[in-house]
Each structure stands twice: as structure tokens, then as C-alpha cells.
N, C-alpha and C positions, 0 to 999 in steps of 0.2 A: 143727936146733935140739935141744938134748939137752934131758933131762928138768929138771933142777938150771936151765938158761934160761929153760924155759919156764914152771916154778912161779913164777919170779923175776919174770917177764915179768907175768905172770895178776897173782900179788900188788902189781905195783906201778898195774896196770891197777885192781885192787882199789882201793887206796891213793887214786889217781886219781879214779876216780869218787866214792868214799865223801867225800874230804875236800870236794873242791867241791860235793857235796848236803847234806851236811853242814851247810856255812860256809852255803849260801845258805839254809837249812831255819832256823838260831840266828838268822841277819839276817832272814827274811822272818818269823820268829816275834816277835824283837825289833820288828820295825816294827808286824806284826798289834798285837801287848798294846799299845806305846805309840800307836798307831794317827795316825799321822804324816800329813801332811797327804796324801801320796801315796797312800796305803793309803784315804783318805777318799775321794782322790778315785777310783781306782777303783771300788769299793764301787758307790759311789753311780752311777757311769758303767754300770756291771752291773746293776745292779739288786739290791744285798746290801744286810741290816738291817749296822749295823755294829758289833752286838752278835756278830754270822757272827765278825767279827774278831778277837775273844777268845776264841770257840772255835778257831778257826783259830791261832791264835798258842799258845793251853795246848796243842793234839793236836800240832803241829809240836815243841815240846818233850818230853812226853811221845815220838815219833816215835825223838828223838835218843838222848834214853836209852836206848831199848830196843834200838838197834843201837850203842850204844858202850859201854855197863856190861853186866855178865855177867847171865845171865838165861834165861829158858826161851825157848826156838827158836820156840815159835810167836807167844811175843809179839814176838820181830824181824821174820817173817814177816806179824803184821799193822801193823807200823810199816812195811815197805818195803810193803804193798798201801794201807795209808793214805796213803803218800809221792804213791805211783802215781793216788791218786783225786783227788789236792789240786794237785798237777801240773796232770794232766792235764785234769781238772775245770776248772783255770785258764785252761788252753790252750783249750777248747770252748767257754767261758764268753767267752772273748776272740771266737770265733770266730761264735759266737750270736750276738753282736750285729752282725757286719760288720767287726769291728776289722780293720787290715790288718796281713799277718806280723809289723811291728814290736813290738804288741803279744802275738802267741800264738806266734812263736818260741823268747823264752825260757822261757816253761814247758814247750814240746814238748821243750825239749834238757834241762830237769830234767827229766824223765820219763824221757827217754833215760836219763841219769846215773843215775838211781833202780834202772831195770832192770836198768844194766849193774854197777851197784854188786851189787844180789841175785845176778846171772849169776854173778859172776868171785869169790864170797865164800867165803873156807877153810872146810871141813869142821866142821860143830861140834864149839864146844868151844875150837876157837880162830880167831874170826872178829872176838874186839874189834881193830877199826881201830887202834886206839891200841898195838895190839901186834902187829900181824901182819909186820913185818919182822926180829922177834927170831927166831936161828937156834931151831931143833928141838933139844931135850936130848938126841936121839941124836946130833946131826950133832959 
């Protein structure tokens, strides 16, 4: 695999992870603030005030912005370690209480996607998701 492949390769793996944490980060943020009857009923199933839930929905927003508008590297850096603790958080939180895989799988695969999204990210400067398949000004 040549080089020109495998940047292609990395970026669309990028591309990949980023849009579906992304999409599921605005939707699970969306459900936290309107706090939907599903969102209540876990909550409550866990053991969370459901006031948790509008923090959880404002920091998942905040989250987004910070890895898709231009900005300083450390605060993408604490958006993808926030991504990583609210995941995974979720996944443990599932798993504290006894839930079975059905519930704490799909948070363990956000966290996957979380990680692999940081892993596979262009070099700063230019790692907005929203532009990472525009060719290079030298090419």
C-alpha cells in the first residue's frame, strides 16, 4: 500500500469514526436536554439525579464543537477524554448494576469509536472533520 493509500485509508477511517460519534454524541445530547422518556428511564434504572442529564447533554455539545470548529488542540483533546469518560462511564454504569451486554455494548463501541476517532486524527491544524477530505494546497 503506498503512502497517497494509506493517508486516504487513515482519513476515511477518521471520517468514519468521527461522523458516527459525532451523529450519536448531537442525538444522545439531544435526548439528555429534552430528557425523553428513555433517557428518564435509564436515569432512574442507574441510579442518576436527572438533573445528571442536562449536564450530560450541555458537556456532549460543548464535546462537539470542540472537535469540529477550529480551536485550541487541548480543548479537542479534553472533548475526546470527556467523549472517553461519558462512554465509558455509561458502559460501567450499565455494567454496575448487572445489565446484560445489550445494555453496555453500545457505549463500549462509542468509546471504541471515541478512541479511534483521537487515534486516526490529521495533524494539527487541520483535523476539522468537516474538511479533512479536501486535497492539500500543494497537491
Amino acid at each position: 500500500m503506498n503512502t497517497t493509500t494509506k493517508d486516504r485509508a487513515v482519513r476515511l477511517g477518521y471520517l468514519a469514526a468521527t461522523g458516527l460519534i459525532l451523529t450519536e454524541t448531537v442525538v444522545g445530547s439531544y435526548w439528555d436536554l429534552a430528557r425523553i422518556a428513555y433517557v428518564r428511564e435509564v436515569f432512574d434504572h442507574l441510579g442518576y439525579p436527572m438533573y445528571f442529564a442536562t449536564i450530560m447533554g450541555t458537556a456532549k455539545i460543548a464535546a462537539v464543537a470542540a472537535v469540529v470548529l477550529p480551536g485550541p488542540p487541548r480543548l479537542e483533546e479534553w472533548a475526546y477524554a470527556g467523549l472517553t469518560f461519558v462512554y465509558g462511564g455509561a458502559a460501567a454504569s450499565h455494567l454496575a448494576v448487572g445489565d446484560s451486554p445489550k445494555a453496555w455494548i453500545g457505549p463500549m463501541i462509542a468509546t471504541g469509536l471515541t478512541l479511534a476517532s483521537w487515534g486516526l486524527r490529521p495533524p494539527a491544524g487541520r483535523r476539522n472533520p468537516l474538511a479533512v477530505l479536501r486535497r492539500p494546497a500543494h497537491a
